[in-house]
N, C-alpha and C positions, 0 to 999 in steps of 0.2 A: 564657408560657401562651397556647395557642392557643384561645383567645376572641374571636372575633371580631364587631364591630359591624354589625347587618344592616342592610345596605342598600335592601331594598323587601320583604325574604320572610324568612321564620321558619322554619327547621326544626325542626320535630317530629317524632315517632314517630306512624308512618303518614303521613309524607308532608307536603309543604311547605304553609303555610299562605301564601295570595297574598294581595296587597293589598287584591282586590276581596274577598275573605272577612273581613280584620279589618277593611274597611271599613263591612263590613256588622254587625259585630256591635253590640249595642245599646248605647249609653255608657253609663258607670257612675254607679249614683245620685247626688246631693248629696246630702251629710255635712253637719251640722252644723261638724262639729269635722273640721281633717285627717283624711286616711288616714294611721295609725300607721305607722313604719317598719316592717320584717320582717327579724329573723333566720332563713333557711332554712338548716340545720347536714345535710349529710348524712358519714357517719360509714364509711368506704369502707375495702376492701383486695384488691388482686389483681382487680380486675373492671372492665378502662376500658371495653368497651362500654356495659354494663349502665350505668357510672356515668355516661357522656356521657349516653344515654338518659333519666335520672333528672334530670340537671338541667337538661337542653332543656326537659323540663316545669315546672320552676321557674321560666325565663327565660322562656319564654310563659306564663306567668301575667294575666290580663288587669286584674288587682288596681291599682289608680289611686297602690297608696303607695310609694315607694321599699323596693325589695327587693335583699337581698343574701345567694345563695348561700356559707358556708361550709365547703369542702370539707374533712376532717379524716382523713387516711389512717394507718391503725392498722397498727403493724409490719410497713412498706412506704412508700417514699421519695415522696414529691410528683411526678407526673406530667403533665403538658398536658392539660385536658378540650378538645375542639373544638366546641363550642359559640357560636351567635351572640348577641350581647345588646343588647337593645332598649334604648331610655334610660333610666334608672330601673333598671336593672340593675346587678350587681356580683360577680364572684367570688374568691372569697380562696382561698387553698391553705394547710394547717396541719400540721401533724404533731404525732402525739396523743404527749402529754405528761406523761400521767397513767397508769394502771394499763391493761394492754393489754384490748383488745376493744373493741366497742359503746362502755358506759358511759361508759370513761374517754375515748373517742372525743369522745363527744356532750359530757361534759363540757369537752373543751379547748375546744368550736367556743364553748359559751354562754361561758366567760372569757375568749375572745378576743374576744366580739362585745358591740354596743350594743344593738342592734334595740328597741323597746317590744316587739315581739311575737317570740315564739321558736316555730320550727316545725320538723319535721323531716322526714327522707325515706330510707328506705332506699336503697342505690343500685341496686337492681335491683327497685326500686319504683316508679311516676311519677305524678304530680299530673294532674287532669282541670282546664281552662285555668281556670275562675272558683273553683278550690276556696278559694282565699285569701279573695276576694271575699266570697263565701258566709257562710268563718265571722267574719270579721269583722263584719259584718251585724246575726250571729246573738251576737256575742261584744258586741257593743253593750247587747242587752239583758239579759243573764248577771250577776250579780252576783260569782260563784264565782274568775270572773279566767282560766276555761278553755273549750275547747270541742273539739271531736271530728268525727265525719262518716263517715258509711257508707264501704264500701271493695267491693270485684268482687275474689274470687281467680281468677286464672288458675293451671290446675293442667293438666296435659297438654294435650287438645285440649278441656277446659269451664272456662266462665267462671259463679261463681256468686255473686251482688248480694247480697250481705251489706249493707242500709239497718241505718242508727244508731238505737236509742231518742232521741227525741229529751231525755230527762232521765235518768239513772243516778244513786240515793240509792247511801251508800256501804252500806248494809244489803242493796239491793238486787246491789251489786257484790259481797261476800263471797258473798250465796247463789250466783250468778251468773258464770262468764266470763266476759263481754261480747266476745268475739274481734274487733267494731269497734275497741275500745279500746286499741287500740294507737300506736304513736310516731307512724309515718309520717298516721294521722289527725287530730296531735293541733297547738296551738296554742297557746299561751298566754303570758300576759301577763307579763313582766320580776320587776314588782313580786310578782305571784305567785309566781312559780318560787321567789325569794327567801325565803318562807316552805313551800313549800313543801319545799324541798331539791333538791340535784341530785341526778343517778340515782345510785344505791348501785351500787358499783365492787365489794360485797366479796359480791354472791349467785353462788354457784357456775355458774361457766359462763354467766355473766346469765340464766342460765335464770328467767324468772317477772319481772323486769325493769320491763315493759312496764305489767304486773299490779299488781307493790308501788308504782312511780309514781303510777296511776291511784286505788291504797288510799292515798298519800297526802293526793293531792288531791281525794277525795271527802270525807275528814275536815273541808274549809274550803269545802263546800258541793256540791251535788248538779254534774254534770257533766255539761253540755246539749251538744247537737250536732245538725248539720246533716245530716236522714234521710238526703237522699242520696248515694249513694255517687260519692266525690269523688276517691278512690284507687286505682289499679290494682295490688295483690298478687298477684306470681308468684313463686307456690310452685317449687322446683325441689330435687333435692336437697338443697344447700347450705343450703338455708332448711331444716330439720329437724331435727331432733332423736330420729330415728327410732335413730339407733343410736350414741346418745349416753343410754342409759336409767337408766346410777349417775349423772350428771347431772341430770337432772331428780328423781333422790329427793331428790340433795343439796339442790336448789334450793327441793322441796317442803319436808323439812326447815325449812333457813333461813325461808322464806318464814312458815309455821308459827309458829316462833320471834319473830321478829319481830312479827308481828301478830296484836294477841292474839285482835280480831273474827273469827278464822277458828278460834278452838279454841273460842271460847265460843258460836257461834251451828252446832247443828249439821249442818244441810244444808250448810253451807259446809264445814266441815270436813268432810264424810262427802264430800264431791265432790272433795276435796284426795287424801284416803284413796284413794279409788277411783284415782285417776291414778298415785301412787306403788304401790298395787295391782299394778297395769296394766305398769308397768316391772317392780316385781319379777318378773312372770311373765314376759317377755321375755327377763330373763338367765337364764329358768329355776331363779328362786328361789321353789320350790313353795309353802315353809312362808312365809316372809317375804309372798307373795302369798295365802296364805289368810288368814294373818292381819292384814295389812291390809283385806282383804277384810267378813272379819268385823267388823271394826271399821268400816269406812264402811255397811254394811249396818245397823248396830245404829242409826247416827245419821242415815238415812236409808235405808230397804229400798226406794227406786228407785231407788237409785243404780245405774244403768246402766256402771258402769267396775265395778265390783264384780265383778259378773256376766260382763262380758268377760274381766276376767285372770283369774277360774277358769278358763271357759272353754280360756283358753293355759293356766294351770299344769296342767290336765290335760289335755291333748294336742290336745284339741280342733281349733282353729285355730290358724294362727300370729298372732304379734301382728303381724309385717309384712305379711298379709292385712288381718287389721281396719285397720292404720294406711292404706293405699292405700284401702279404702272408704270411710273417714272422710275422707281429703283431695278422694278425689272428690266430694263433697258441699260442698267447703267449709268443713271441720272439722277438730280436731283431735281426741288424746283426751281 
């Protein structure tokens, strides 16, 4: 594996970090207690630039605790990252073992790994150098065993600073999205994870994923994080779900299913509605999108997706209009 131990400079994205810059950057507080070790799992297929890229920022991390990248490549054979690594540094190469995609990705790296603290990273995603730092910090004074962090998407030529709450009740997450909330911001602790579960391998196309995770673990306490945005999200095709639309019903569906706090509380479910809505009108399923329509309306009439996939089911606009408005902002639907 071409990983190589740097000798006086770091490469990162944007450009080499010099001696005289890490020299200057301020040392890291005194801990009572060690800095925890770090499991970073990034969970990859078909993409070495984007994934070298993703874990040069892991390896510059300026975090004080032994860290160690788990690279876990999903139906696609293990590859060379070329990356440099600072002392304290580690990378392992896996092959996912478990049900294909993401999920079962991310699950092989946590059963192959130790770490006290489990983090992740898309591979065409990258960490800003103290994110680690940060939430550990912030993960000190947390009860819950988790923590999160703002994130910036890059979408064509705009970048737009999506900052964290810094506390999400899980009442608050059913009514709510949270689009910070997601893997690549997320962190948490060994002991956690273990009550909490691993990522569920059986939601359609992982669609919503990210989302049933975070509803687990707001069940075992509110989910604090670090305002600011510590993640760099670039949206690009591949990252979407734009024309993958009976996928996400399915996933709404399951999602649904599973958790009952989204049928029982209704702006939650009336904002589920509206999205499943939103696809049906997409494949041009008039009826199936009025009437979901109707129904997210009835349990919340601002529901704003509602009112969009009419919109498409009657010819209005197309739904890959609205979808490229919404990403230029930042958003999804």
């Amino acid at each position: 594996m071409a990983c190589k131990q740097a000798a006086g400079s770091l490469t990162r994205p944007g450009g080499p970090v010099s001696e005289t810059s890490v020299a200057m950057r301020p040392p890291p507080p005194r801990r009572a207690a060690p800095w925890p070790s770090v499991t970073a799992i990034v969970a990859t297929r078909d993409r070495p630039a984007k994934l070298a890229r993703a874990v040069q920022s892991i390896a510059g991390q300026s975090y004080p605790g032994e860290l160690e990248c788990v690279i876990v490549f999903d139906q696609s054979s293990p590859a060379a990252v070329d990356v440099e690594l600072p002392a304290g540094r580690r990378v392992r190469l896996l092959t996912n073992t478990r049900a294909p995609g993401a999920a079962g990705a991310r699950n092989t790296g946590i059963a192959a790994s130790d770490g006290a603290l489990v983090a992740f990273c898309d591979d065409d995603d990258t960490w800003h150098a103290d994110k680690l730092r940060l939430q550990v910090e912030r993960l000190d004074g947390a009860s819950a065993g988790f923590v999160a962090c703002g994130m910036s998407i890059h979408y064509a030529d705009r970048v737009v600073a999506r900052p964290a709450p810094s506390s999400v009740s899980l009442q608050q997450l059913v009514r709510k999205r949270f689009p910070e909330l997601v893997f690549p911001t997320l962190v948490v602790q060994r002991d956690a994870l273990a009550e909490i579960g691993l990522l569920d391998e059986q939601i359609p196309g992982s669609y919503g994923e990210d989302y049933d995770f975070f509803l687990r673990a707001a069940r075992r306490g509110p989910i604090v994080a670090v305002e600011r945005p510590l993640v760099d999200v670039f949206w690009h095709q591949q990252s979407f779900f734009a024309q993958r639309w009976q996928t996400i019903i399915d996933g709404l569906g399951y999602l649904l299913g599973k958790h009952p706090e989204l049928t029982t509380d209704p702006r939650g479910k009336a904002r589920i509605e509206g999205q499943a809505a939103f696809a049906q009108a997409a494949l041009g399923h008039r009826a199936a999108a009025c009437g979901a329509s109707v129904r997210a309306l009835r349990g919340n009439p601002l529901e704003r997706r509602a009112y969009l996939a009419l919109a498409v089911a009657a010819g209005v606009i197309p739904a890959s209009s609205i979808v490229r408005l919404a990403n230029r902002r930042g958003r999804g639907i």
